[in-house]
PDBQT receptor file of N, H, CA, C and O in Angstrom, charges set to zero:
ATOM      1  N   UNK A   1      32.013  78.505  42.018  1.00  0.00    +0.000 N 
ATOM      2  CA  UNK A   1      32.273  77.096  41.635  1.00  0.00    +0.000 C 
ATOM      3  C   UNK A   1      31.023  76.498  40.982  1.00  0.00    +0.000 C 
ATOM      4  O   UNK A   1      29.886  76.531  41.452  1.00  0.00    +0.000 OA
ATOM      5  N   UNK A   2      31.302  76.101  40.148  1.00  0.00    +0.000 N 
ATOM      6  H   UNK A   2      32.225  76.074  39.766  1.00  0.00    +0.000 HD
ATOM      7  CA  UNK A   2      29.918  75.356  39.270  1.00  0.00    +0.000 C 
ATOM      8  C   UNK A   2      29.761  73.826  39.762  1.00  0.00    +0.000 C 
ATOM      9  O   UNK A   2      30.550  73.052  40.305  1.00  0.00    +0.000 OA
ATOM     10  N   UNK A   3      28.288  73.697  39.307  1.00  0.00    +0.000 N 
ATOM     11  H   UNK A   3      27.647  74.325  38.865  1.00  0.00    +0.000 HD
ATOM     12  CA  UNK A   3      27.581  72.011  40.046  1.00  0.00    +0.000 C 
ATOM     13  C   UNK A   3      28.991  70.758  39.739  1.00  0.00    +0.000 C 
ATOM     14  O   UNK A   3      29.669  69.912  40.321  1.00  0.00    +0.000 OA
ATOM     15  N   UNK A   4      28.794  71.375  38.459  1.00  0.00    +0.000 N 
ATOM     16  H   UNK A   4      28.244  72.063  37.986  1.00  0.00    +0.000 HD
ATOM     17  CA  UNK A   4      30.015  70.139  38.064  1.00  0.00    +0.000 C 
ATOM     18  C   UNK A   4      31.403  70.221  38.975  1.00  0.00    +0.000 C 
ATOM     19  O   UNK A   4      31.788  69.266  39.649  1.00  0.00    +0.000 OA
ATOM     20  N   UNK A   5      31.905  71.134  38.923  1.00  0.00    +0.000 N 
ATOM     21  H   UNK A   5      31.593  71.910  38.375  1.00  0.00    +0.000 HD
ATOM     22  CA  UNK A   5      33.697  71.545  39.603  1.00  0.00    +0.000 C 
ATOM     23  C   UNK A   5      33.159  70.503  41.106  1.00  0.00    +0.000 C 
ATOM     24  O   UNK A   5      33.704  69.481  41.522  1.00  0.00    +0.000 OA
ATOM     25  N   UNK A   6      31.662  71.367  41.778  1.00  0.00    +0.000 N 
ATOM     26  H   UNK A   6      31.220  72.197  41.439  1.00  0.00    +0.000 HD
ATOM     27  CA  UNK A   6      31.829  70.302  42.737  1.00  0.00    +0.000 C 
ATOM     28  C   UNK A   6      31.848  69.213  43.216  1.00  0.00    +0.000 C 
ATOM     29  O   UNK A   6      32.718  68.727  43.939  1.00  0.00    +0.000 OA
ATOM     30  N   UNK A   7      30.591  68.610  42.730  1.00  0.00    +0.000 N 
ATOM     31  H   UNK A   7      29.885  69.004  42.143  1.00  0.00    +0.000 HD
ATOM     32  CA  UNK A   7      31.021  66.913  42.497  1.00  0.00    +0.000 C 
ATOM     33  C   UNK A   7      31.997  66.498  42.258  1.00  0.00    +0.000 C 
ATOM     34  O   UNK A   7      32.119  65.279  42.373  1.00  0.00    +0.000 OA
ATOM     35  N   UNK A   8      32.734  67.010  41.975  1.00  0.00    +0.000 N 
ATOM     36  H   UNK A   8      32.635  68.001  41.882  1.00  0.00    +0.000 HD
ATOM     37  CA  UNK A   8      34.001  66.521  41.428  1.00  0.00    +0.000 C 
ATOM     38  C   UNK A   8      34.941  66.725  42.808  1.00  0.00    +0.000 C 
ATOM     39  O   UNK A   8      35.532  65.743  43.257  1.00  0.00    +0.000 OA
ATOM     40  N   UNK A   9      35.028  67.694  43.292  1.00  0.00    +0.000 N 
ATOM     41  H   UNK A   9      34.548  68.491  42.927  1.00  0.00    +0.000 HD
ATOM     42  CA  UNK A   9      35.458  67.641  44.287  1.00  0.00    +0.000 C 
ATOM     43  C   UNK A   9      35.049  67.034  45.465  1.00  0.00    +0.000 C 
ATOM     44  O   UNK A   9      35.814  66.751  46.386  1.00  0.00    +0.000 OA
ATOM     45  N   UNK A  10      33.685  66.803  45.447  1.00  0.00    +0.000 N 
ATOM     46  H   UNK A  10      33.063  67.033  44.699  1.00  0.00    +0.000 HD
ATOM     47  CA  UNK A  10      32.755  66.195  46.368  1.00  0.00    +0.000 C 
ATOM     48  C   UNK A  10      33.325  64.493  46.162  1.00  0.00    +0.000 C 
ATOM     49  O   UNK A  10      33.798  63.859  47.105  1.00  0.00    +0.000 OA
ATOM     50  N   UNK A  11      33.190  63.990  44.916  1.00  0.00    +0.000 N 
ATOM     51  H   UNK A  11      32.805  64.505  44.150  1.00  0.00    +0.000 HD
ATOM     52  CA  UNK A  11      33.925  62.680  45.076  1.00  0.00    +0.000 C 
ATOM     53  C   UNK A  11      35.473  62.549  45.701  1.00  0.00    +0.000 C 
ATOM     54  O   UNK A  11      35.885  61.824  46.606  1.00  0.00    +0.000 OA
ATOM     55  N   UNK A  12      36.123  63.463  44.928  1.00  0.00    +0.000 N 
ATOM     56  H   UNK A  12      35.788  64.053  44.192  1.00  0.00    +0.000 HD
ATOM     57  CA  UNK A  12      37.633  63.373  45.227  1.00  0.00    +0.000 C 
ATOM     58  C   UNK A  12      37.532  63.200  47.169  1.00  0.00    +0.000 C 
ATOM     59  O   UNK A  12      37.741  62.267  47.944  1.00  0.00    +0.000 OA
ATOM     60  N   UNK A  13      37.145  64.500  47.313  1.00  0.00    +0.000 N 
ATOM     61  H   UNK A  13      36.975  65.258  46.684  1.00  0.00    +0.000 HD
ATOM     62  CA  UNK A  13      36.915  64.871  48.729  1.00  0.00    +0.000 C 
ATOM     63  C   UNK A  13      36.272  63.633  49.817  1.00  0.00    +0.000 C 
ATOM     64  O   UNK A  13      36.766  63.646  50.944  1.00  0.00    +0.000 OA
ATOM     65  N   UNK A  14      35.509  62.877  49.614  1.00  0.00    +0.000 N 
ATOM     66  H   UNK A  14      35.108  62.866  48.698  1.00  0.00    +0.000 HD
ATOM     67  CA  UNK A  14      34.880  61.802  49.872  1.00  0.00    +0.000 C 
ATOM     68  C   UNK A  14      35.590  60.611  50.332  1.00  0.00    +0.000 C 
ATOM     69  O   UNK A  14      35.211  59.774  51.152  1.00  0.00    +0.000 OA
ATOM     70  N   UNK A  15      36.597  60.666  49.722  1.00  0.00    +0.000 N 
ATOM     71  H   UNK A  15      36.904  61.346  49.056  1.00  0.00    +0.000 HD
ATOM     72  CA  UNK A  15      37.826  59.363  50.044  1.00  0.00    +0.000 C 
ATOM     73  C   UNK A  15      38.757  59.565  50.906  1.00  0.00    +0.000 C 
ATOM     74  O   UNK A  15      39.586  58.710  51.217  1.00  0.00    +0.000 OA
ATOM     75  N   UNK A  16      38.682  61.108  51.527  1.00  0.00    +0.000 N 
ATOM     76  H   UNK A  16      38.008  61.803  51.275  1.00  0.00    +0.000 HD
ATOM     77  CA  UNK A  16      39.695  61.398  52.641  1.00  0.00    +0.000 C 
ATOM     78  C   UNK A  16      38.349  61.230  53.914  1.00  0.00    +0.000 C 
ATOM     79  O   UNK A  16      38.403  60.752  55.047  1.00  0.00    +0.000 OA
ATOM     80  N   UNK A  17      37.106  61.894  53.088  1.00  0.00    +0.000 N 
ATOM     81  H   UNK A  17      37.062  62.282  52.167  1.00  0.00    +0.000 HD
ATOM     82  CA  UNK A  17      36.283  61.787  54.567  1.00  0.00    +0.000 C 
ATOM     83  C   UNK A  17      36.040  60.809  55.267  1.00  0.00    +0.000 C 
ATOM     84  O   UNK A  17      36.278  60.699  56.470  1.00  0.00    +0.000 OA
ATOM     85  N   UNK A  18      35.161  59.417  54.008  1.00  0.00    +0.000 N 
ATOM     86  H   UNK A  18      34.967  59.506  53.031  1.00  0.00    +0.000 HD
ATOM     87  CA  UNK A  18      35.374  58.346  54.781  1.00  0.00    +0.000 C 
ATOM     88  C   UNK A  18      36.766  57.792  55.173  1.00  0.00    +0.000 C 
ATOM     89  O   UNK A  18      36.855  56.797  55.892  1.00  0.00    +0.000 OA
TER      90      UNK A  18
């Protein structure tokens, strides 16, 4: 997975964590 793909998922992902 590249830096970018994750951030990206890292934001998406972020809105279920909080």
């Amino acid at each position: 997975m590249t830096p970018m793909e994750d951030k990206k998922l890292l934001g998406s992902s972020n809105r279920f964590q909080t």
